[in-house]
GUDO-219491 format. One record per residue (C-alpha): x, y, z; residue number from 1; residue in one letter. Coordinates in steps of 0.1 Angstrom, whole numbers. Example, Ala and Ser with C-alpha at 12.3 -4.5 7.8 and 13.67 -1.06 7.14 Angstrom:
{east = 123&north = -45&up = 78&seq = 1&type = A}
{east = 137&north = -11&up = 71&seq = 2&type = S}
***
This chain:
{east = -2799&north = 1568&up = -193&seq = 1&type = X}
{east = -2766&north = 1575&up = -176&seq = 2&type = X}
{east = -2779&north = 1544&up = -148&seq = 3&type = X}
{east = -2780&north = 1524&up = -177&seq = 4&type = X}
{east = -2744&north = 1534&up = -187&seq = 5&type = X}
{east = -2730&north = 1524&up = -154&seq = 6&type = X}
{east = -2750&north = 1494&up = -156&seq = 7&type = X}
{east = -2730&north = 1480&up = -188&seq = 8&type = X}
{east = -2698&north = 1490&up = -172&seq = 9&type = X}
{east = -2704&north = 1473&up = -141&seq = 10&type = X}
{east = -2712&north = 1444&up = -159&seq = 11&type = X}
{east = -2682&north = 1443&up = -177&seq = 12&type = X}
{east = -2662&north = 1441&up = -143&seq = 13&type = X}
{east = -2685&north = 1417&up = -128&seq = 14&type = X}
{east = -2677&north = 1392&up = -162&seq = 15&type = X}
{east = -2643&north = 1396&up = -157&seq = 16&type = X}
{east = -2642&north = 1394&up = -119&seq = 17&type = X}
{east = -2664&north = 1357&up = -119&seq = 18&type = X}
{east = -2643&north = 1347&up = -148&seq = 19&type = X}
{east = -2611&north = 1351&up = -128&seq = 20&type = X}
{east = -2628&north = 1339&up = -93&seq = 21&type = X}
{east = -2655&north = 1310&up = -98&seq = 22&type = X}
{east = -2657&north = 1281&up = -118&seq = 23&type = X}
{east = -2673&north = 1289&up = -152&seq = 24&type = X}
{east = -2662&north = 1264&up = -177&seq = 25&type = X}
{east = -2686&north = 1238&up = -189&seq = 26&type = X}
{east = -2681&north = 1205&up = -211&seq = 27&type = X}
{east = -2656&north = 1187&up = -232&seq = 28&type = X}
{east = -2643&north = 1209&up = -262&seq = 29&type = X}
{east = -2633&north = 1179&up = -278&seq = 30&type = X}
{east = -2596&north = 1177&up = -282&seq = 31&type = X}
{east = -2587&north = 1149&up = -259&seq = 32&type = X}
{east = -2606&north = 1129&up = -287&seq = 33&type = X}
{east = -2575&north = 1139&up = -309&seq = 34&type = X}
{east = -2542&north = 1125&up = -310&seq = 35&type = X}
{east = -2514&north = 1123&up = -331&seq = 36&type = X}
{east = -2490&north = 1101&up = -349&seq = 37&type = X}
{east = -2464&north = 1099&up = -331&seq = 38&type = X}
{east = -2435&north = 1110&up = -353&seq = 39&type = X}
{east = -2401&north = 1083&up = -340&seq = 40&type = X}
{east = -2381&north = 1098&up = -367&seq = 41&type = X}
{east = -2391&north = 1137&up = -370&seq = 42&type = X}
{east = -2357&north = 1145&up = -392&seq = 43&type = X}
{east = -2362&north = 1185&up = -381&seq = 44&type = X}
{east = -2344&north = 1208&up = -357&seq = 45&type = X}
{east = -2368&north = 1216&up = -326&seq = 46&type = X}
{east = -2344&north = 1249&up = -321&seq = 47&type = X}
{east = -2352&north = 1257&up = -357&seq = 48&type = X}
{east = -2387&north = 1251&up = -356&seq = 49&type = X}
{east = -2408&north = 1284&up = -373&seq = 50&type = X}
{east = -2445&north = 1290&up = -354&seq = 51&type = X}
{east = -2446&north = 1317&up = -379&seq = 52&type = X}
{east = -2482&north = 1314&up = -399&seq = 53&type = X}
{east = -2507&north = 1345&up = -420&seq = 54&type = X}
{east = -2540&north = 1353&up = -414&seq = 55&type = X}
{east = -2563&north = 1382&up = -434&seq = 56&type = X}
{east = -2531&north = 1392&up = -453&seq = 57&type = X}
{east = -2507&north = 1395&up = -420&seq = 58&type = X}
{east = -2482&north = 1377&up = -409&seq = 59&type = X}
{east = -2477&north = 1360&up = -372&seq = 60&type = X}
{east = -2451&north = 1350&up = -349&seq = 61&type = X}
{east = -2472&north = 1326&up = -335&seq = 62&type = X}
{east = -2509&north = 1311&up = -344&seq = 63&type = X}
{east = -2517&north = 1316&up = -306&seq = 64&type = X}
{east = -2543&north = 1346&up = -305&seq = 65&type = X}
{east = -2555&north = 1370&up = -274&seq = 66&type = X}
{east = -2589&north = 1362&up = -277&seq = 67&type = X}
{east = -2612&north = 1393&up = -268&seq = 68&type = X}
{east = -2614&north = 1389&up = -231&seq = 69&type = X}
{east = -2627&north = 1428&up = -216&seq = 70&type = X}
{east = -2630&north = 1463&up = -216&seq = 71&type = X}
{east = -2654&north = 1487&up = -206&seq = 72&type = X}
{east = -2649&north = 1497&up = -166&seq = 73&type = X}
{east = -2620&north = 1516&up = -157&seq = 74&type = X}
{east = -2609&north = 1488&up = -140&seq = 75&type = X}
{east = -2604&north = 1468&up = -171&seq = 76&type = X}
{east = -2577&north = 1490&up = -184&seq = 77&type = X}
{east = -2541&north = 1470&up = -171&seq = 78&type = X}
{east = -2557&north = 1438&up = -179&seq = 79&type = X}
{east = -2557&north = 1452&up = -217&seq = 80&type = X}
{east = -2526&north = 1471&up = -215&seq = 81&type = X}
{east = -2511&north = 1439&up = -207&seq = 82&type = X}
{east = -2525&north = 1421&up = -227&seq = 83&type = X}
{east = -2519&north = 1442&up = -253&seq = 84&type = X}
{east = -2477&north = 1446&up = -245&seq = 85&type = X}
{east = -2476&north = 1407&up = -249&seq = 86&type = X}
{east = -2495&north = 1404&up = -281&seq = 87&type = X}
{east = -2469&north = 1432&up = -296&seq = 88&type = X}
{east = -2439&north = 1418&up = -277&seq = 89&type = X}
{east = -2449&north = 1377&up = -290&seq = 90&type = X}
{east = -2459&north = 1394&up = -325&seq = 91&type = X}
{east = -2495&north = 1377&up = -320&seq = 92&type = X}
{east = -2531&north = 1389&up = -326&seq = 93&type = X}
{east = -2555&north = 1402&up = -304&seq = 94&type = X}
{east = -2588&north = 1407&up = -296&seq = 95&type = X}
{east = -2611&north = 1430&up = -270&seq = 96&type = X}
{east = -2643&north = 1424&up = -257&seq = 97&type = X}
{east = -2669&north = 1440&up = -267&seq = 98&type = X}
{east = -2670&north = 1478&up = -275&seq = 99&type = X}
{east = -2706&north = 1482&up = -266&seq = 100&type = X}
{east = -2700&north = 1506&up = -233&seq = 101&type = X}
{east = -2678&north = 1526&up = -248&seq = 102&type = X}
{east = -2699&north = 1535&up = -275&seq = 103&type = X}
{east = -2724&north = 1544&up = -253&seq = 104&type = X}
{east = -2701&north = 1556&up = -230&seq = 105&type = X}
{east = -2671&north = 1577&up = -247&seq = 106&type = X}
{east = -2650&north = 1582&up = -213&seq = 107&type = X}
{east = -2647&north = 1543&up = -212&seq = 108&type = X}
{east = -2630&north = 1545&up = -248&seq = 109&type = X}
{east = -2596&north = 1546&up = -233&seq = 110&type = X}
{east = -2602&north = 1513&up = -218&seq = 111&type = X}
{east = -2593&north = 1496&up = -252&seq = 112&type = X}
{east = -2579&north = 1525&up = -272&seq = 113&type = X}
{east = -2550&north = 1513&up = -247&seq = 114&type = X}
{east = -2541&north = 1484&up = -267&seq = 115&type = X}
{east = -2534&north = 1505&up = -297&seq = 116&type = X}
{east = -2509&north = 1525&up = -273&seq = 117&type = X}
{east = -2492&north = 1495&up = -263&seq = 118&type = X}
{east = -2497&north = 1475&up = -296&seq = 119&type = X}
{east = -2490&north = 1498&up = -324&seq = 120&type = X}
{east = -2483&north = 1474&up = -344&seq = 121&type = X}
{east = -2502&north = 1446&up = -332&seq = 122&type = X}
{east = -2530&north = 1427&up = -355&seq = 123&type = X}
{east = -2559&north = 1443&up = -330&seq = 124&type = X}
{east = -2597&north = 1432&up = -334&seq = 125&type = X}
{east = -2622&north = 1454&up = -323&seq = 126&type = X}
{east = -2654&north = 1436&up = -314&seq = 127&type = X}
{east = -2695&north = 1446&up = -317&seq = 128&type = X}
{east = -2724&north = 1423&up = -307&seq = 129&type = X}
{east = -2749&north = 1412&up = -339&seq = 130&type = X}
{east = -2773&north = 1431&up = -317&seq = 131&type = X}
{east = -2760&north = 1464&up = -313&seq = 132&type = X}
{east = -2746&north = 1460&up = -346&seq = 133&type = X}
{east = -2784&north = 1457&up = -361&seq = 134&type = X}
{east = -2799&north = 1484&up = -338&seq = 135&type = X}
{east = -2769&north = 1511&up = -344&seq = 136&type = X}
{east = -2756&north = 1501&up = -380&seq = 137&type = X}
{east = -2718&north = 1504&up = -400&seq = 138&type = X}
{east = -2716&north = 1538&up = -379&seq = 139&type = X}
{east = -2712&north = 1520&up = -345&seq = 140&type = X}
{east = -2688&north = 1492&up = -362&seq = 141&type = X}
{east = -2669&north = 1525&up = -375&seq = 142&type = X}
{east = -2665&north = 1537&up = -344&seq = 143&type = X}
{east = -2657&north = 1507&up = -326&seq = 144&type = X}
{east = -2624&north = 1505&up = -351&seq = 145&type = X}
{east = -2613&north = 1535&up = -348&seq = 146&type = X}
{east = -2611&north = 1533&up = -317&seq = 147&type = X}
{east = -2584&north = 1511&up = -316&seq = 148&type = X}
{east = -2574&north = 1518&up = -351&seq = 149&type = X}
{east = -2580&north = 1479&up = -358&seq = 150&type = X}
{east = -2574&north = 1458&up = -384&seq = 151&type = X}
{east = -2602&north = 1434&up = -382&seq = 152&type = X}
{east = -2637&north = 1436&up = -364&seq = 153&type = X}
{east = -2655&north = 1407&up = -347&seq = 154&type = X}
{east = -2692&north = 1406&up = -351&seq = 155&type = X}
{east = -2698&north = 1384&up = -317&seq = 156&type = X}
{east = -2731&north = 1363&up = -319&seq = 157&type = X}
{east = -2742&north = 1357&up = -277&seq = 158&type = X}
{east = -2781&north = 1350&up = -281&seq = 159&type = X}
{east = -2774&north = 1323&up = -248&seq = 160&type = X}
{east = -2763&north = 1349&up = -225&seq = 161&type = X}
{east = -2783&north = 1375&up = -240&seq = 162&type = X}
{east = -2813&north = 1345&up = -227&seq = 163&type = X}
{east = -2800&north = 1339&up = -198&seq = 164&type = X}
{east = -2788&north = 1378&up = -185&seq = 165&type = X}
{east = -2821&north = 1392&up = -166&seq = 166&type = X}
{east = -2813&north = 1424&up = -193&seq = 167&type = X}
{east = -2806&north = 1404&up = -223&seq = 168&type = X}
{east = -2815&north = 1415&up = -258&seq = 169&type = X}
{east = -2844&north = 1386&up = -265&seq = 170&type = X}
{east = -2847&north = 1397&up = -305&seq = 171&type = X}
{east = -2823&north = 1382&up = -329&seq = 172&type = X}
{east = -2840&north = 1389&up = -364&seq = 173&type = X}
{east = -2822&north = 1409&up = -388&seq = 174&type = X}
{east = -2792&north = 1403&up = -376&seq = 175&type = X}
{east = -2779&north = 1381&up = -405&seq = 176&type = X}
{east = -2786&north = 1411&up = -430&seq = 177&type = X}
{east = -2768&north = 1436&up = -409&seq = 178&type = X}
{east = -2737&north = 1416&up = -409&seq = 179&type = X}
{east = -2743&north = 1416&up = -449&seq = 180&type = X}
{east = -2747&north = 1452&up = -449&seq = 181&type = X}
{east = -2719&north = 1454&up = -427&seq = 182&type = X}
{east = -2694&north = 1436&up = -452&seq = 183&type = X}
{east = -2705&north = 1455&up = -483&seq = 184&type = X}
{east = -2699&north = 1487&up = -467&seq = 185&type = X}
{east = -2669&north = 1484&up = -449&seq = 186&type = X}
{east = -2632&north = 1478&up = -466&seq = 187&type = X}
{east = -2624&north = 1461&up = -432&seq = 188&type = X}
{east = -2625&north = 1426&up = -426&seq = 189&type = X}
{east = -2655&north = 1414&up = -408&seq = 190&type = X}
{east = -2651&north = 1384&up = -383&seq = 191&type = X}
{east = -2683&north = 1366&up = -369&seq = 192&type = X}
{east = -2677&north = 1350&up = -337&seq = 193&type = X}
{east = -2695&north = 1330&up = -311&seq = 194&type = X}
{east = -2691&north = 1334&up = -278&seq = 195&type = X}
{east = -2690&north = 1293&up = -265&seq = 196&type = X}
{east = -2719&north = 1277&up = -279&seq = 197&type = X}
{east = -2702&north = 1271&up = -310&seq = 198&type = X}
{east = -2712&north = 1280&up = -349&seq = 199&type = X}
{east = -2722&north = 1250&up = -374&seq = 200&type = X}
{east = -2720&north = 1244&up = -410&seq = 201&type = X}
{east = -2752&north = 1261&up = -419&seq = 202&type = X}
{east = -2744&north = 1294&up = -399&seq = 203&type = X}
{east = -2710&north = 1296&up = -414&seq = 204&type = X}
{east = -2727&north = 1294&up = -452&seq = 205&type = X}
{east = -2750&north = 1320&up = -445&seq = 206&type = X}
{east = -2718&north = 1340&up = -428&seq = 207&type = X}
{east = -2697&north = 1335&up = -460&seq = 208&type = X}
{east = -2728&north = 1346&up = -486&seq = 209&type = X}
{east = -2730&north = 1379&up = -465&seq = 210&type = X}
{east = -2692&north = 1385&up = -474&seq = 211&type = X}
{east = -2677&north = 1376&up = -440&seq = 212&type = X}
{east = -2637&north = 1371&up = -441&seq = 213&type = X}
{east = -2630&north = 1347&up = -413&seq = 214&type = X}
{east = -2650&north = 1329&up = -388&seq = 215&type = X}
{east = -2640&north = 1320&up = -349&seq = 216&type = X}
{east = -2661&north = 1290&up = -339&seq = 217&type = X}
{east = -2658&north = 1299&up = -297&seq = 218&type = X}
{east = -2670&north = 1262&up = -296&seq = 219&type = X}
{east = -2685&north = 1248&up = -259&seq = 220&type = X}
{east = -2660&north = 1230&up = -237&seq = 221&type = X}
{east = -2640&north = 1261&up = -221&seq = 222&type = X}
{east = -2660&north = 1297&up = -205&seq = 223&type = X}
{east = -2694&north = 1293&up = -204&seq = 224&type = X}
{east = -2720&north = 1322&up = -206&seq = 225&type = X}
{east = -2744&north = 1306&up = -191&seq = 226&type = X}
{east = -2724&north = 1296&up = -162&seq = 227&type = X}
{east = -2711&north = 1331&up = -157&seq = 228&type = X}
{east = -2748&north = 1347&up = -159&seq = 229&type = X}
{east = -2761&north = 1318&up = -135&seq = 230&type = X}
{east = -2736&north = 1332&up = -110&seq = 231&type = X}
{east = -2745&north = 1366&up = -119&seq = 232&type = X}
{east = -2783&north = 1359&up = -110&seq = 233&type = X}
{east = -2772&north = 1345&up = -79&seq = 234&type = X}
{east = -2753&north = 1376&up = -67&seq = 235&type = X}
{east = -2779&north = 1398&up = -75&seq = 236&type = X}
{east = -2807&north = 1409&up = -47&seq = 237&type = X}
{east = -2833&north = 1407&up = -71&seq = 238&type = X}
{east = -2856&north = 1373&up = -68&seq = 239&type = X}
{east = -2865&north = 1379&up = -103&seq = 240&type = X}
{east = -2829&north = 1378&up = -108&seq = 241&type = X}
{east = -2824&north = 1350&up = -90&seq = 242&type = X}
{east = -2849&north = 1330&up = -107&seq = 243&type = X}
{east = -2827&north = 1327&up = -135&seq = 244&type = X}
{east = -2798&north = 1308&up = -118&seq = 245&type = X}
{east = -2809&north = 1272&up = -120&seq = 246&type = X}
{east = -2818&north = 1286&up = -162&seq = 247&type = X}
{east = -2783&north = 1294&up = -168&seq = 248&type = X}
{east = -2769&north = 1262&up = -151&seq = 249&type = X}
{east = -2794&north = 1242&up = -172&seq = 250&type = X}
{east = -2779&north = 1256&up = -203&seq = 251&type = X}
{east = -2743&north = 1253&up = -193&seq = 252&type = X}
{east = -2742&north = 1219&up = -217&seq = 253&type = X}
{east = -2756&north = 1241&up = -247&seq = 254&type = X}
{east = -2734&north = 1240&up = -278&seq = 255&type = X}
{east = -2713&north = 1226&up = -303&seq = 256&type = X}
{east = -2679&north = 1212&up = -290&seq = 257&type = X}
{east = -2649&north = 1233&up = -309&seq = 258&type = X}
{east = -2638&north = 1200&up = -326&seq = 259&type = X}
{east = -2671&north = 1198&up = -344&seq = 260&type = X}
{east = -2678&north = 1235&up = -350&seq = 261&type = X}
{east = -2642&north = 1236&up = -368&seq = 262&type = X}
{east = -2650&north = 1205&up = -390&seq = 263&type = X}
{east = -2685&north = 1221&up = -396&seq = 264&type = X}
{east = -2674&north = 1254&up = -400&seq = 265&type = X}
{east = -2636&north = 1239&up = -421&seq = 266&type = X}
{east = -2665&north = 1219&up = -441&seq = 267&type = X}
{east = -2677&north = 1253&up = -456&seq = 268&type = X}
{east = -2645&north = 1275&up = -460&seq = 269&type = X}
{east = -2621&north = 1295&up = -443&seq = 270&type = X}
{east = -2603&north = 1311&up = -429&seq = 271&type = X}
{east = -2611&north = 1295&up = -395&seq = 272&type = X}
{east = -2598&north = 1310&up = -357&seq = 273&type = X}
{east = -2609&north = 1276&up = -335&seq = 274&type = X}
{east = -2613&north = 1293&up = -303&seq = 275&type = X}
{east = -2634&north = 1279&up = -270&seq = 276&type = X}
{east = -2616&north = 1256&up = -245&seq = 277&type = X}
{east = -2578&north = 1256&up = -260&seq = 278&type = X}
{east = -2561&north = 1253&up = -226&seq = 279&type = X}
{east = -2526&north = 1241&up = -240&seq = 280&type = X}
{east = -2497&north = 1243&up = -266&seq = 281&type = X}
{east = -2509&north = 1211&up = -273&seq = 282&type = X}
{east = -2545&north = 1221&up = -280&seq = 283&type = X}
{east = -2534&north = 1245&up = -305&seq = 284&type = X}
{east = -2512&north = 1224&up = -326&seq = 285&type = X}
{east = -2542&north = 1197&up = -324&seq = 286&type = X}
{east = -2566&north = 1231&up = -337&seq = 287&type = X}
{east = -2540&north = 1239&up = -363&seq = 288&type = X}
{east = -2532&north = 1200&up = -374&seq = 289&type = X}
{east = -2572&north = 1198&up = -380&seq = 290&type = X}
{east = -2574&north = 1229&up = -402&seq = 291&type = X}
{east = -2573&north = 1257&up = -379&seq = 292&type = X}
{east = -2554&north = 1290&up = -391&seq = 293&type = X}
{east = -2553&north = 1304&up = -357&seq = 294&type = X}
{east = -2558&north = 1290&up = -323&seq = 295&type = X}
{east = -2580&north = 1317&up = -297&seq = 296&type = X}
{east = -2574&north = 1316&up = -260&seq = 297&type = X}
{east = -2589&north = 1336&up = -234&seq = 298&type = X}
{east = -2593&north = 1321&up = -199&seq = 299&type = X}
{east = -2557&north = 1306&up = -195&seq = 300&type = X}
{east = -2544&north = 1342&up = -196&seq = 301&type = X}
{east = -2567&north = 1358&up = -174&seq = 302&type = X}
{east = -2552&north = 1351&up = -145&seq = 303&type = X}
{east = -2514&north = 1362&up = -153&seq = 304&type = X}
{east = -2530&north = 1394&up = -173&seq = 305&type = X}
{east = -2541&north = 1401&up = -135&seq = 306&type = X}
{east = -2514&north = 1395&up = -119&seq = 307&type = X}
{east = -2483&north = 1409&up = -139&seq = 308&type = X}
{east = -2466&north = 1411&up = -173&seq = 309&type = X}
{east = -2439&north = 1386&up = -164&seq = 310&type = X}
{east = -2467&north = 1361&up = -152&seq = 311&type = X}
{east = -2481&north = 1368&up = -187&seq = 312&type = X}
{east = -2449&north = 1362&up = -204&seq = 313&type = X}
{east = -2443&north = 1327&up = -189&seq = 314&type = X}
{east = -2477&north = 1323&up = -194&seq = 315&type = X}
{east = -2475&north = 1322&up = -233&seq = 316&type = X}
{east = -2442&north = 1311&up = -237&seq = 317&type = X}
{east = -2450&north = 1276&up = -217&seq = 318&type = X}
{east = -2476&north = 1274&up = -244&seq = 319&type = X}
{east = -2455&north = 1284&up = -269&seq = 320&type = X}
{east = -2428&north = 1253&up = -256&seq = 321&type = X}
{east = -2458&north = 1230&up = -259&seq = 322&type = X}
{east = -2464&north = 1238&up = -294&seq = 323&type = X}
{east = -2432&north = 1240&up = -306&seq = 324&type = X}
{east = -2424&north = 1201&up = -289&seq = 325&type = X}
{east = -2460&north = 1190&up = -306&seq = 326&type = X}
{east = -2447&north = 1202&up = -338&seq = 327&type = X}
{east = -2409&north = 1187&up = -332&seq = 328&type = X}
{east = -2427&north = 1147&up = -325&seq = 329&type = X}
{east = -2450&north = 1151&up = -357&seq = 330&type = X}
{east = -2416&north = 1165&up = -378&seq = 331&type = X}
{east = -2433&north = 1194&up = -384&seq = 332&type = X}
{east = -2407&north = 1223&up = -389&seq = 333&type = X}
{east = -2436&north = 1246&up = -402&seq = 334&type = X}
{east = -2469&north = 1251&up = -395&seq = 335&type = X}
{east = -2480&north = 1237&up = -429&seq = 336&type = X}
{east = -2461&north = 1212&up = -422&seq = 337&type = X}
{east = -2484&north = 1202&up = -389&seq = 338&type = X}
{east = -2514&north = 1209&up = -413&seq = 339&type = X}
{east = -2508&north = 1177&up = -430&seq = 340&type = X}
{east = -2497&north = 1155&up = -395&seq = 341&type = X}
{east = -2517&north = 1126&up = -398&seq = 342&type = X}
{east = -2543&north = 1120&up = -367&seq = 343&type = X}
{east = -2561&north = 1100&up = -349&seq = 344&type = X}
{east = -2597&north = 1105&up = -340&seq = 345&type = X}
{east = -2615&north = 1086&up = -315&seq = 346&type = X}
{east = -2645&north = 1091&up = -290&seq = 347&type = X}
{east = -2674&north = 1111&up = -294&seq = 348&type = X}
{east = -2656&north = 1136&up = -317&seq = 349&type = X}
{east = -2653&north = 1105&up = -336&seq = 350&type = X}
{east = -2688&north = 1100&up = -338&seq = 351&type = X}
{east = -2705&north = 1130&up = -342&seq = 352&type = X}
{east = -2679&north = 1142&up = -370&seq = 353&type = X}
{east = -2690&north = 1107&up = -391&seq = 354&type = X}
{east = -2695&north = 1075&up = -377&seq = 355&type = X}
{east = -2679&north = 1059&up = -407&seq = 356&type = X}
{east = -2644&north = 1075&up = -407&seq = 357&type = X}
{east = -2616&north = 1049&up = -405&seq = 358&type = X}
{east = -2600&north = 1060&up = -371&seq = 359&type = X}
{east = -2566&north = 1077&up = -385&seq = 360&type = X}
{east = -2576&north = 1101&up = -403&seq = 361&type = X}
{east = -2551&north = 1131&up = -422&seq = 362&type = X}
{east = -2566&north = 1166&up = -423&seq = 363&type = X}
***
């Protein structure tokens, strides 16, 4: 048992250290397939533009949101504590990755409980796999919130690494009902997330009959899964390992680009986070334009989370300028306001969203 437990941690630091390292992002998210109306006369003030928005009853400085990233190894612990100090500092949300080695593990717990040290009054997400949710019940989710006293858990949904990882968790049935029971018991809101493959119409119905609050699509076209467990299986000195490299790069192209899986999941109800290769200001205010309520990114702050918190800082606030001018050349002084900038859609988004829409579109 305790082999085990050092196993999960290890894999938490191995994720974070081939996310930061190798290439692991796969396909076209979809948002170069969006443009806007360029705006000649946006009669606003870009100094007093407001990037203020709500979400689940709280109020945002910003529609940019920390998307749940790591945890779990000692190691993990500045990357959250910065993380955390820029959420609180930006008055953004933010998510950590998943709880699971700390639950089994309690001397790991400080690895996120430190983003409710730094964060007090941050909107924090804790974060459970559907898996480990079905197998342990509300008590685990319970747990995992309390840990980080947060305001919101994430009920992540990865069955493609779980197929891919040489110790993945191969059993999804029953899942959907403990998310169900999940919602009913708990006064919490309950988030169901992917993790890059994306979630479509018919998923997000059965999420919102089972009482879900919100829904992050974690579309394909940014970190893939796949990708990072391919590399994983290459590392490893196991041939049975190994065997399951040239598996996980076949899958790398498996999902639903974010621009669909927020129509799809937009198409069904809301509140939507459109998360899964954002890489700009510009991408959010594209996700937000489309429907989004908040805009998830993860990889893009990586890097400066590891390196320091004024690389982080300039990190988000260059996004933050990006967003601010995309709202300023639509004449979007509010967020609602960009909610009704009219678009236009082309490409394959185009297509696989409906082949008959006229090409300018208003969402």
């Amino acid at each position: 048992m305790k082999d085990k437990l050092k196993f999960t941690s290890l894999r938490k630091l191995d994720h974070l250290r081939i996310c930061a390292e190798k290439e692991v992002e796969s396909g076209d998210a979809g948002f170069s397939d969006i443009r806007f109306v360029h705006n000649a006369l946006p009669e606003c003030d870009m100094g007093s533009i407001s990037l203020a928005t709500r979400f689940l009853g709280h109020t945002f400085r910003s529609p940019l949101f920390i998307s749940a990233m790591t945890g779990g190894h000692p190691g993990t612990k500045n990357v959250n504590a910065r993380l955390a100090r820029a959420a609180a500092h930006c008055g953004i949300g933010m998510g950590v990755g998943s709880q699971r080695a700390a639950l089994e593990n309690p001397e790991l717990a400080d690895t996120f409980s430190i983003v409710r040290d730094e964060a007090p009054h941050a909107f924090l997400v804790a974060n459970l796999g559907a898996v480990q949710l079905r197998d342990h019940g509300t008590g685990w989710a319970e747990q995992a919130i309390e840990m980080i006293a947060a305001d919101a858990i994430a009920i992540h949904l990865n069955f493609l690494q779980e197929a891919i990882q040489p110790e993945g968790d191969h059993n999804a049935t029953g899942c959907l009902d403990a998310i169900g029971e999940l919602c009913r018991e708990l006064k919490t809101p309950v988030i169901v997330k992917e993790t890059g493959c994306g979630i479509s119409a018919a998923t997000a119905r059965a999420c919102w009959g089972k009482g879900v609050r919100a829904i992050d699509t974690a579309g394909w076209g940014g970190t893939s899964w796949a990708a990072v467990e391919s590399v994983r299986a290459d590392e490893s000195a196991s041939a049975k390992d190994k065997a399951l490299k040239a598996l996980g790069q076949d899958f790398a192209g498996w999902g639903i680009p974010t621009v669909i899986s927020l129509a799809e999941v937009l198409a069904t109800g809301g509140p939507v986070i459109a998360s899964g290769g954002i890489r700009s200001g510009l991408d959010i205010a594209k996700g937000l334009a489309f429907g989004a309520d908040l805009c998830g990114m993860a990889l893009p702050l990586l890097a400066p989370a590891m390196e320091s918190d004024e690389a982080l800082a300039s990190a988000i606030d260059a996004i933050h300028r990006e967003l601010t001018v995309a709202m300023f050349l639509t004449g979007s002084a509010r967020v609602a306001d960009l909610r009704k900038a009219p678009l236009y859609l082309t490409g394959r988004t185009r297509q696989m969203i409906d082949k008959d829409n006229p090409a300018r579109i208003r969402k």
